[in-house]
Residue frames as a rotation matrix with the C-alpha (Angstrom) as fourth column:
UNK 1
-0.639 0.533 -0.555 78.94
-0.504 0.255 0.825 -24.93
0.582 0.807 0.105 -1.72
UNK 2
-0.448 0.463 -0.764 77.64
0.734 0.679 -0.019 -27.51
0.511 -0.569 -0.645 0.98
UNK 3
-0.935 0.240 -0.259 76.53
-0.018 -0.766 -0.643 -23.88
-0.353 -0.597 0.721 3.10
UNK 4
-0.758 0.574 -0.311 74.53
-0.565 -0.338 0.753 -23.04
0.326 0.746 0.580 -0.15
UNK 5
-0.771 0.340 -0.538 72.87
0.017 0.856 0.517 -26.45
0.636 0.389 -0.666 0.22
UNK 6
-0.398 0.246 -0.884 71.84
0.910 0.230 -0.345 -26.66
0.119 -0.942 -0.315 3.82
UNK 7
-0.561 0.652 -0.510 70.33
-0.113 -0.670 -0.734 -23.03
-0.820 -0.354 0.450 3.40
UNK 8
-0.757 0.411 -0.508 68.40
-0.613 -0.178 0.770 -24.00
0.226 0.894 0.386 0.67
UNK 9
-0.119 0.798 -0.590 66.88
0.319 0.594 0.739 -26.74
0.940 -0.100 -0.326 2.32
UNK 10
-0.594 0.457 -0.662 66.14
0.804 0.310 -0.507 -24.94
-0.027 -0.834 -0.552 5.09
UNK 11
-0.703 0.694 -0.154 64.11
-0.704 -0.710 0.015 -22.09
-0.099 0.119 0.988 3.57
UNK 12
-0.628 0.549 -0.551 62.62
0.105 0.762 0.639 -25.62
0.771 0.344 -0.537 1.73
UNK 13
-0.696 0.075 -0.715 61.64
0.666 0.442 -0.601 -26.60
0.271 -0.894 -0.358 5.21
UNK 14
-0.854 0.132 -0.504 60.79
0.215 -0.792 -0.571 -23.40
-0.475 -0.596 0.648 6.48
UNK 15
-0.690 0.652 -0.314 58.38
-0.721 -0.653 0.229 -22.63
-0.055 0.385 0.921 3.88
UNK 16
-0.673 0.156 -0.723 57.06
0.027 0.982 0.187 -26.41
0.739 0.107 -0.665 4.04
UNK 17
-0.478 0.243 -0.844 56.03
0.873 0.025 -0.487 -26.27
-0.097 -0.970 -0.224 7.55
UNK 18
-0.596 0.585 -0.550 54.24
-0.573 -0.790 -0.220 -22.59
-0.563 0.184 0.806 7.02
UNK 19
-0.505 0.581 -0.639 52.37
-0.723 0.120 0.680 -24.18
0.471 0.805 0.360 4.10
UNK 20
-0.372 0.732 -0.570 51.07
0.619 0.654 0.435 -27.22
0.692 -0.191 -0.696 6.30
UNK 21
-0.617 0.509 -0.600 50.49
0.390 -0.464 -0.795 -24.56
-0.683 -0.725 0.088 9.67
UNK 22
-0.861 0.250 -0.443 48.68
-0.499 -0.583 0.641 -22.76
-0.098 0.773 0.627 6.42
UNK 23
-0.606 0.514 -0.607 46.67
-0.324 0.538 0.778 -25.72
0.727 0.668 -0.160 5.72
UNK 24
-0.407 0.379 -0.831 45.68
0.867 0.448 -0.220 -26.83
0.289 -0.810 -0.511 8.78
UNK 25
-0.788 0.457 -0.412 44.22
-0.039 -0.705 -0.708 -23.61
-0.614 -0.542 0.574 10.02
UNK 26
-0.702 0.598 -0.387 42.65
-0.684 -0.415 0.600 -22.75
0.198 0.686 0.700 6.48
UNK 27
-0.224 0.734 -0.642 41.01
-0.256 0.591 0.765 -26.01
0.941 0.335 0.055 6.95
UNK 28
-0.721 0.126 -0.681 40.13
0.693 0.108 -0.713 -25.91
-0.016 -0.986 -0.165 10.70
UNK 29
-0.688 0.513 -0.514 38.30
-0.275 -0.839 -0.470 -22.30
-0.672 -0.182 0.718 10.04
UNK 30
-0.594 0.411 -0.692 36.60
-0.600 0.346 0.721 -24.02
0.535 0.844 0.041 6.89
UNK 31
-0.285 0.342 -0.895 35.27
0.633 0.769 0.093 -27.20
0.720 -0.540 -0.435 9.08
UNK 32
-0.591 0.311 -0.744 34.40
0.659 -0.345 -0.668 -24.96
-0.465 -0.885 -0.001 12.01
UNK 33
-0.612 0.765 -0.201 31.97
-0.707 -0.642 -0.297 -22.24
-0.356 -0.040 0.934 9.63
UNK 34
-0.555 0.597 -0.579 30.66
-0.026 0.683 0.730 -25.97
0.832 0.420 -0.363 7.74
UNK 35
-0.685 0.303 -0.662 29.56
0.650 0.664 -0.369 -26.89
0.328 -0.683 -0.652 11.68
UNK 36
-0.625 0.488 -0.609 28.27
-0.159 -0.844 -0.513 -23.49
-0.765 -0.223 0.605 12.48
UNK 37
-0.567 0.622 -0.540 25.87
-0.743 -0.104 0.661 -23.49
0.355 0.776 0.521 8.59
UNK 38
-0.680 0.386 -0.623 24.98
0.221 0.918 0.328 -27.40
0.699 0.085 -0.710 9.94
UNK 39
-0.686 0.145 -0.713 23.94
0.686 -0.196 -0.701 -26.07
-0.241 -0.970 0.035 13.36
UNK 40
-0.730 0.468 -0.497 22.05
-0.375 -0.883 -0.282 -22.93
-0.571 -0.020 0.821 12.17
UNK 41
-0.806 0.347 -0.480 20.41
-0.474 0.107 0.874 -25.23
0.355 0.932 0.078 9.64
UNK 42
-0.506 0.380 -0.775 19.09
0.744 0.646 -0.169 -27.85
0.436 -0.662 -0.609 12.33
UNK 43
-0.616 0.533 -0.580 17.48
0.641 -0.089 -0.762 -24.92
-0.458 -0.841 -0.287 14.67
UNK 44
-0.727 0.465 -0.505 16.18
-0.684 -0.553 0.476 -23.06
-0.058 0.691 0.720 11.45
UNK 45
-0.358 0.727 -0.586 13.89
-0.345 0.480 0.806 -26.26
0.868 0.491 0.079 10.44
UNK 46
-0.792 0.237 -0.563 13.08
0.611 0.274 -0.743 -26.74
-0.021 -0.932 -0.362 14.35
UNK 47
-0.734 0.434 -0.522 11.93
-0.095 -0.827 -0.554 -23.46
-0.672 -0.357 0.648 14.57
């Protein structure tokens, strides 16, 4: 029974940790096309 447990919280875990490496990217590639739109915006109203 106590096996059961200890693999149960480590799928938990496992799937925990994926969901934040998940987040963090999603929101690294998100922040990195915002900087790129900010940038293209700034030498659009130069130009």
């Amino acid at each position: 029974m106590k096996s059961g447990i200890s693999v149960i919280l480590l799928v938990i875990n496992f799937i925990a940790m994926m969901g934040l490496w998940f987040i963090v990217w999603f929101a690294t590639d998100l922040f990195t096309l915002l900087l790129l739109n900010v940038l293209q915006g700034k030498q659009m109203n130069k130009g």
